[in-house]
N, C-alpha and C positions, 0 to 999 in steps of 0.2 A: 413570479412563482406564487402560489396561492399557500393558503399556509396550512392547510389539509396535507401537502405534499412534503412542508417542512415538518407538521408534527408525527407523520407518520413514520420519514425517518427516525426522529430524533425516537421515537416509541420501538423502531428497529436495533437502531445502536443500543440502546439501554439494556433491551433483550440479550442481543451478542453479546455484548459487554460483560453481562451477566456470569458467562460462561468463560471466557476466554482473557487471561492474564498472562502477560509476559514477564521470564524470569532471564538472568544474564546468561545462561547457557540456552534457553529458547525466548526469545525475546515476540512482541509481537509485531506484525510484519503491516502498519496501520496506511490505508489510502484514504486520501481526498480531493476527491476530485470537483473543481469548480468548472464554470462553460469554456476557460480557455484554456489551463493547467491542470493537470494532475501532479498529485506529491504523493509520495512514501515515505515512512520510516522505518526505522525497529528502535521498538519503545521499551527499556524494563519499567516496568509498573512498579516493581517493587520500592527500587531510586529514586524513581518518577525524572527518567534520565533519557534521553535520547542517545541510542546507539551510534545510526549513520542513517543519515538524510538521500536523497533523489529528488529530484524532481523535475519537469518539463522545462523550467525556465532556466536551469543551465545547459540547455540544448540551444545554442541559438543559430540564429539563420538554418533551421532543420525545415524544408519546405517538404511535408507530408500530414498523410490525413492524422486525424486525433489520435484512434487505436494504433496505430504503428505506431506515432511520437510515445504514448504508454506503453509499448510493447520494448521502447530502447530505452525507459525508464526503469522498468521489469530486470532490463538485462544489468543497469547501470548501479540497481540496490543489490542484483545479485552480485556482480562486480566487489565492491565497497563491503557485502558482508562478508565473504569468503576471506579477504583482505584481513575484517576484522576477527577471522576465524570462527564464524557461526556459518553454520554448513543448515540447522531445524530450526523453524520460527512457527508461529501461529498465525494463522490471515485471520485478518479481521478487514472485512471488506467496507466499515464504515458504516451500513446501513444502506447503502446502495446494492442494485441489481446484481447479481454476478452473470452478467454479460457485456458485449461491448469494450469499452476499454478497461474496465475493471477484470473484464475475466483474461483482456491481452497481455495487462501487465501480471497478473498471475501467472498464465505459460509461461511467459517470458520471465519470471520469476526461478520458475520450475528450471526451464532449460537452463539457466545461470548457475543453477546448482543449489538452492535452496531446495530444501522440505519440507511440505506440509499437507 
């Protein structure tokens, strides 16, 4: 990866970041995704706490493509927040695209019952 590509993320995030802070009643809703895994949380910033985690790699032996493994990760954090009783969050997509698997595990986010 060239590193034009990392710093223009990292010049992304900082931007977003800028704007969007999670609180215990909307918490932020944070992806990162590497070439094998994608992960979710819901973050309070305020704490500097982690809510409830997700991610790809407690899926295992799941033989499908990338965006659909993200898209049952999507369904798996909305699972786990509802649980935790947070129904609105804020996406913070990382600094990455919103498409692809980022925007699968958003639907799939949506349809679980989250808001944002």
């Amino acid at each position: 990866m060239s590193s034009k590509k990392v710093l223009r993320r990292k010049s992304i995030r900082k931007r977003i970041r800028k704007t969007i802070h999670g609180t215990v009643e909307c918490p932020r809703l944070s992806v990162f995704r590497s070439n094998k895994q994608i992960y979710a949380q819901l973050i309070d910033d305020i704490a500097g706490t982690t809510i409830v985690a997700a991610s790809s790699r407690e899926l295992k032996d799941v033989k499908a493509k990338k965006a659909e493994i993200a898209g049952m990760v999507g369904k798996a954090i909305a699972e786990k927040a509802t649980a935790a009783g947070i129904s609105k969050v804020m996406f913070d997509r990382g600094g990455y695209l919103y498409h692809g698997r980022v925007k699968s595990l958003a639907d799939a986010a949506r349809e679980g019952g989250l808001k944002f």
